[in-house]
C-alpha positions in Angstrom: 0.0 0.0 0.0 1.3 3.4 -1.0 2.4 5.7 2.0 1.6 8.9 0.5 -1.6 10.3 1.3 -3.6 13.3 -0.7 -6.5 14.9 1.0 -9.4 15.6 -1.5 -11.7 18.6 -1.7 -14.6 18.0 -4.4 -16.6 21.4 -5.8 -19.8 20.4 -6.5 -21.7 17.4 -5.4 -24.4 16.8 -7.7 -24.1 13.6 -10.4 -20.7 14.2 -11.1 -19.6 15.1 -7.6 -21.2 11.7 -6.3 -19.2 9.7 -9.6 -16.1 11.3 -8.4 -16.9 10.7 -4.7 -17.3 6.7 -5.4 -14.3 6.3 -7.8 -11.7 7.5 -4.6 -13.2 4.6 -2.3 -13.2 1.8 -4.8 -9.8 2.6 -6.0 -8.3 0.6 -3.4 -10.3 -2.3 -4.2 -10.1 -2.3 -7.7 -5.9 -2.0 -7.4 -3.5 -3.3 -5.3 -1.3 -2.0 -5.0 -2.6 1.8 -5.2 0.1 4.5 -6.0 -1.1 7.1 -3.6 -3.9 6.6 -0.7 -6.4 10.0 -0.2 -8.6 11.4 2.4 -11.5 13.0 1.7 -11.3 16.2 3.6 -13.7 18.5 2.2 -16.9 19.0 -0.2 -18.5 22.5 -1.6 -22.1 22.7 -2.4 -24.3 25.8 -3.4 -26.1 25.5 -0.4 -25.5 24.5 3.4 -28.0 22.2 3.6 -26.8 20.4 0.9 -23.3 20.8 2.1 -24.3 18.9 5.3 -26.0 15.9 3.0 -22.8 15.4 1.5 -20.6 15.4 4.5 -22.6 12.6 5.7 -23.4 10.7 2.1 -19.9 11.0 1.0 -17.8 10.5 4.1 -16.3 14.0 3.9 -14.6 15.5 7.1 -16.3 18.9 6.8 -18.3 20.9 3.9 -18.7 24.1 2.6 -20.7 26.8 0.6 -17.5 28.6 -0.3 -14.9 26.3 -2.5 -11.8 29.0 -1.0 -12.5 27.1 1.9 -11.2 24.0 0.5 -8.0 25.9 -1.2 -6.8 27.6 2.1 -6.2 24.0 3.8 -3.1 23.0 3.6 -4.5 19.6 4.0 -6.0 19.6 0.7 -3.6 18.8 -1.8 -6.5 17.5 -5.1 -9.2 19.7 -6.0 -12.4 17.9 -8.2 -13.8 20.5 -10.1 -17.9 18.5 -10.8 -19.9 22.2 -11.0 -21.5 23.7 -13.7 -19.6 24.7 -16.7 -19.5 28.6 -16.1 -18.3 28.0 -13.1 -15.1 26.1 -13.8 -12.7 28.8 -15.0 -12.9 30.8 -11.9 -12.4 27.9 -9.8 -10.0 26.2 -11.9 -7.7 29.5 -11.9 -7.8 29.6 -8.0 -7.0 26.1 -7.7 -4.0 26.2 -9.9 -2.6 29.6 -8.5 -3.3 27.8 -4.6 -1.1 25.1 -5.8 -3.7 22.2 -6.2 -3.5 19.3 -8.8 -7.3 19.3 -10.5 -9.6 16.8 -11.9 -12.0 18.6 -13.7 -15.4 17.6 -15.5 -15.7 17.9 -19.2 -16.0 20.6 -20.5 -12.9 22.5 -19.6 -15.4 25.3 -19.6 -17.9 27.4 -21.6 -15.7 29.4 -24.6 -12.0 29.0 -25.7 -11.3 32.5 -24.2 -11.8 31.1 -20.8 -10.4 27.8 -22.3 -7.1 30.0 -23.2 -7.0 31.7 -19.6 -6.9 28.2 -17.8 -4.2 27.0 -20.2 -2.2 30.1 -19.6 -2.1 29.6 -15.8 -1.3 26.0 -16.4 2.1 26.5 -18.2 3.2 28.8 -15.2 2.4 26.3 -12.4 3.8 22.3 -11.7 -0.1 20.8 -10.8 -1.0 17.9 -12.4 -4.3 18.7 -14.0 -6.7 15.7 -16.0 -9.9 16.3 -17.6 -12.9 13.4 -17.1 -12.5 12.0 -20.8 -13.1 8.6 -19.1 -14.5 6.4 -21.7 -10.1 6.9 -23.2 -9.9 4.0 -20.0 -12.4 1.4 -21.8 -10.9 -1.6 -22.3 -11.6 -1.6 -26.3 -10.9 2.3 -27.0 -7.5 1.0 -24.9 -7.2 -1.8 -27.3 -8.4 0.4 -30.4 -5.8 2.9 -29.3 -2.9 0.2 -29.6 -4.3 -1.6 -32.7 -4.2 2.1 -34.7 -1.0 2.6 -33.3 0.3 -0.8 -34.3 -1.1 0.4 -38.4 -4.3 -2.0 -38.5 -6.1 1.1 -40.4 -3.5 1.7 -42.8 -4.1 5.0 -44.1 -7.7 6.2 -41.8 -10.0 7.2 -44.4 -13.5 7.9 -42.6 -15.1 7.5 -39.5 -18.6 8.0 -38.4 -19.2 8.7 -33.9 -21.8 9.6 -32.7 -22.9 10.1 -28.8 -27.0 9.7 -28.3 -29.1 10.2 -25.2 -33.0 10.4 -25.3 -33.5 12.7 -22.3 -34.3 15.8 -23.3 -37.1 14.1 -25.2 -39.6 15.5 -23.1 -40.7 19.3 -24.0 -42.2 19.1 -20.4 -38.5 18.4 -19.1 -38.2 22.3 -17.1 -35.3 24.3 -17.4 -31.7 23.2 -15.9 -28.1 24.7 -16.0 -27.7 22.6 -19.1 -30.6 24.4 -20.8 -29.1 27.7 -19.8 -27.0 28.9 -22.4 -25.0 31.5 -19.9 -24.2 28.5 -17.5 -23.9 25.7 -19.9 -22.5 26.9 -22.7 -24.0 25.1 -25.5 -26.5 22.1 -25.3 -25.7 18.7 -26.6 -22.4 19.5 -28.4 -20.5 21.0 -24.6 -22.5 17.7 -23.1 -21.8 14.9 -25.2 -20.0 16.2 -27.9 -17.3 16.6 -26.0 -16.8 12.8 -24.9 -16.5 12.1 -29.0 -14.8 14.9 -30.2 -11.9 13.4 -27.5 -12.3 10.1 -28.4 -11.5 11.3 -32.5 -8.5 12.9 -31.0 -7.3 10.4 -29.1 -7.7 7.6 -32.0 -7.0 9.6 -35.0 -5.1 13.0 -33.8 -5.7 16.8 -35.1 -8.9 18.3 -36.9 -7.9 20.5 -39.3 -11.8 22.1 -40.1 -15.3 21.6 -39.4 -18.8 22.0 -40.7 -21.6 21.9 -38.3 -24.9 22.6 -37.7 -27.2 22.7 -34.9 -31.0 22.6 -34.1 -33.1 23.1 -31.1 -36.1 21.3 -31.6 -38.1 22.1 -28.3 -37.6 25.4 -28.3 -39.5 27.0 -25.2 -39.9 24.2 -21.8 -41.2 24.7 -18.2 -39.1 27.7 -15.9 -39.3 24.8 -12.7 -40.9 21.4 -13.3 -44.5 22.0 -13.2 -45.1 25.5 -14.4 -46.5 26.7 -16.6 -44.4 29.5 -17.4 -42.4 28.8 -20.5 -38.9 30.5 -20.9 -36.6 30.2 -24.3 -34.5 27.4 -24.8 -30.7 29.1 -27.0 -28.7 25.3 -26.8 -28.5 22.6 -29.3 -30.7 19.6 -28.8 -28.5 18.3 -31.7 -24.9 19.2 -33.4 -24.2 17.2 -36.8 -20.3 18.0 -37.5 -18.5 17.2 -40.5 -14.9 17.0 -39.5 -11.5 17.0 -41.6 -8.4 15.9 -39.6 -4.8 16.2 -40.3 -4.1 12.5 -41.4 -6.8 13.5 -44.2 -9.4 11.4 -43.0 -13.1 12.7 -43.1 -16.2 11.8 -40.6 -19.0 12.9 -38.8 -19.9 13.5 -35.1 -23.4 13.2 -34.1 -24.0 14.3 -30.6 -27.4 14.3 -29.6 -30.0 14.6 -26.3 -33.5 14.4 -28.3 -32.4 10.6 -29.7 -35.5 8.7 -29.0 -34.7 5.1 -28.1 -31.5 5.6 -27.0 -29.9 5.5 -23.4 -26.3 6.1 -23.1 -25.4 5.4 -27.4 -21.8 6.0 -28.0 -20.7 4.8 -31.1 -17.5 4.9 -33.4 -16.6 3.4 -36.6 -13.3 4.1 -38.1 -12.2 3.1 -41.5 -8.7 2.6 -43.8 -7.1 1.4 -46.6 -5.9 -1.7 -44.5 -8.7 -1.9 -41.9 -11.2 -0.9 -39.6 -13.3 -0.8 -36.0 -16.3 -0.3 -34.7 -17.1 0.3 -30.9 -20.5 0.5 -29.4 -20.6 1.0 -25.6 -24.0 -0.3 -25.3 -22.0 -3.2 -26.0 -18.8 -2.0 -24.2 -17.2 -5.6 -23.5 -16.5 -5.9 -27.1 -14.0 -4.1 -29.9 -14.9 -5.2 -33.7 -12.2 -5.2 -35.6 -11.6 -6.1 -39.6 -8.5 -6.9 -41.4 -8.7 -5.8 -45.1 -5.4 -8.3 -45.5 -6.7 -11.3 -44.4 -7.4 -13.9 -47.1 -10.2 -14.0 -49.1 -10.5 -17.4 -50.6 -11.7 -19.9 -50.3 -15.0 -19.1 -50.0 -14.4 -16.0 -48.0 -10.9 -17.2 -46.4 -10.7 -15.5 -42.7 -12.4 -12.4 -44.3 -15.2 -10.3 -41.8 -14.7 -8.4 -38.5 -13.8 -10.2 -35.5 -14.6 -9.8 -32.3 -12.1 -8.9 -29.4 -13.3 -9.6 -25.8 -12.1 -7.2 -23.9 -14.9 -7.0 -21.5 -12.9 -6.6 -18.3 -9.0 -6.5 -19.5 -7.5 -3.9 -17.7 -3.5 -4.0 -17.3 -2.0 -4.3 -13.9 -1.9 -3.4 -11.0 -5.8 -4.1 -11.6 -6.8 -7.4 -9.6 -10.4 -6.6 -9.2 -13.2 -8.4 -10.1 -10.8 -9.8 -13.1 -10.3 -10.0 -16.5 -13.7 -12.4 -17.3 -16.4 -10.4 -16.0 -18.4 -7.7 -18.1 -17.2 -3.9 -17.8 -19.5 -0.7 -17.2 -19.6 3.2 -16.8 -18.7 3.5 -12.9 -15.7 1.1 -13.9 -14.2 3.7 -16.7 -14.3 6.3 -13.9 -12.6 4.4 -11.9 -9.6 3.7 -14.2 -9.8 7.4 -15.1 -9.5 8.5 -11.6 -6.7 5.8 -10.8 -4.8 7.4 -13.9 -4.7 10.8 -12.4 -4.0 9.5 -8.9 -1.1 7.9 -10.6 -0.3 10.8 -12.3 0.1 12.8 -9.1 1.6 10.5 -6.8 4.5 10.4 -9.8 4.1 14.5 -10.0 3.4 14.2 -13.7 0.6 14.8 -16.1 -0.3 12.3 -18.3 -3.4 12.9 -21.2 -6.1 13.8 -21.1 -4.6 17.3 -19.7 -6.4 20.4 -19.5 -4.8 20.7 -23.3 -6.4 17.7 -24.3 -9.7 19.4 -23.0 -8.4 23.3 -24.4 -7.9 21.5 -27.8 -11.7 19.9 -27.8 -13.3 23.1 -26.6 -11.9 24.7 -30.0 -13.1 22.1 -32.2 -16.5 23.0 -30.7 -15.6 26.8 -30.6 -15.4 26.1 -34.2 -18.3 23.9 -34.9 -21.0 26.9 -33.4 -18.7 29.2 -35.6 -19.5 27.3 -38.5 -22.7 26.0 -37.5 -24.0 30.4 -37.2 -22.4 31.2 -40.8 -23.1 27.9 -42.4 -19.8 27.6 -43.8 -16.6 25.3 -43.6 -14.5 26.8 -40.6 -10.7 26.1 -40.6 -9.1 25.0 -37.1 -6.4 27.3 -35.8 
């Protein structure tokens, strides 16, 4: 068991806050050994009621309206940033200027101005800072990542992801932070978009332009649930991007929260000259794969996709529950986490970095660019 112990502070305690919350106490059972052990000294909340919940839910040692208390402790060595998006810049600044290492919620945060700010401060300090791209700590992407690597694409050609979620379905659903263009930034593209737009970097490298449009379908909904005052909805309910990247492959990103029939639909499929993938997390134990030079004959020869159990494969020090048994979203935050806790007790960062998330926040910059003058936009 490592000797080293971090004490935690988490901003915000909602979903998110509650993910990251679970992912520091199963780390020890999931690995063994674990490269750093943490505390969890301290969670912010918007509201002192809520503040004491969490305290008592999360195991916390004290909580807080105001997140400075959680930067003046010397105790405190990891800040979680799991807030709203227009809230993260001014947080994230603080943190890194008070000398904190940060995990913080995609997005980085609401416009690449603020995106540029955060990076700024990050070049002048020595924190190790990751972003919450978990589903890079999949077991397939994982082996999708190496196979690319190792040329099974030959040259990439085109590639269709898309990220689908039904919830929004409802145009009695009332208004949230994530309808609120001011807090959230955009709609679908900041909330799921983001997750893909990583993933295409992280399996095929640089976009070099974009086309993209975007359409809110439901386009008034309830002020709180119930009422029936009706406000204006100004996010996406859908983004449809076109993307060029550098290795002069071309694709689409579909990111969607209107997608009746789905639940949590995250799909990629990447082709080449040489081969191809497909991914589908509704089916997450599994990587398809398809070798174009495999022979043909006789009567189809080992031609066709295969399929690569990954289910639960992930690389030591991981002993828990082992390699046979199916994998699933709390499990990719775990591995994520365990990365940066890694990362930290090694006093390194490791991708996804705050530049991983700086570089996806421009793609979408981009995208609502092109999307508002309906042209191509090139990627500076």
């Amino acid at each position: 068991m490592a000797e080293k112990e971090y004490g935690v502070g988490i901003v915000g305690y909602g979903f998110i806050g509650k993910m990251h919350t679970y992912a520091y106490k199963s780390i020890p059972i999931y690995y063994n050994p674990v490269p750093a052990n943490v505390r969890l000294v301290g969670v912010c909340t918007s509201k002192k009621e809520t503040a004491e919940q969490a305290v008592k839910h999360g195991g916390f040692e004290f909580g807080t309206t105001d997140y400075h208390d959680l930067l003046k402790r010397d105790d405190i060595h990891i800040i979680n940033c799991c807030t709203p998006n227009h809230l993260h810049k001014d947080i994230l600044i603080s943190a890194i200027k008070a000398g904190k290492h940060i995990y913080c919620d995609k997005p980085l945060t609401i416009n690449i101005e603020d995106a540029r700010q955060i990076i700024d401060e990050v070049k002048k300090s020595n924190i190790v800072n990751q972003m919450t791209f978990q589903y890079r700590f999949i077991p397939a992407i994982m082996r999708a990542k190496q196979l690319i690597d190792e040329g099974i694409l030959g040259e990439p050609m085109s590639f269709r992801a898309m990220y689908l979620h039904a919830g929004y379905i409802d145009p009695d659903r009332p208004m949230s932070w994530r309808l609120d263009i001011n807090q959230g930034g955009a709609g679908a593209l900041f909330d799921l978009g983001s997750h893909v737009l990583d993933l295409i970097r992280y399996l095929l490298g640089e976009c070099e332009s974009v086309f993209a449009t975007t359409e809110t379908y439901i386009k008034q909904r309830p002020v709180t649930k119930g009422s029936k005052e009706r406000v204006n909805v100004k996010v996406d309910d859908l983004s449809i991007l076109i993307l060029k990247m550098k290795n002069g492959a071309i694709g689409t990103v579909e990111a969607s929260r209107i997608a009746t029939g789905a639940n949590d639909d995250l799909k990629i499929e990447i082709h080449g000259r040489d081969g191809a993938i497909k991914f589908n997390m509704m089916e997450a134990n599994w990587l398809d794969v398809y070798d174009n030079r495999a022979e043909g004959e006789p009567i189809g020869g080992r031609k066709g996709f295969t399929r690569i159990e990954t289910i639960h494969r992930y690389p030591s020090p991981a002993v828990f529950p082992g390699p046979k048994f199916s994998v699933g979203w709390e499990r990719f935050h775990i591995a994520s986490m365990f990365s940066f806790l890694t990362n930290v007790a090694n006093q390194r960062s490791e991708p996804p970095t705050f530049y991983d998330g700086f570089k996806v926040q421009e793609i979408m910059e981009y995208a609502l660019i092109s999307a508002k003058q309906g042209t191509w936009v090139n990627i500076q």
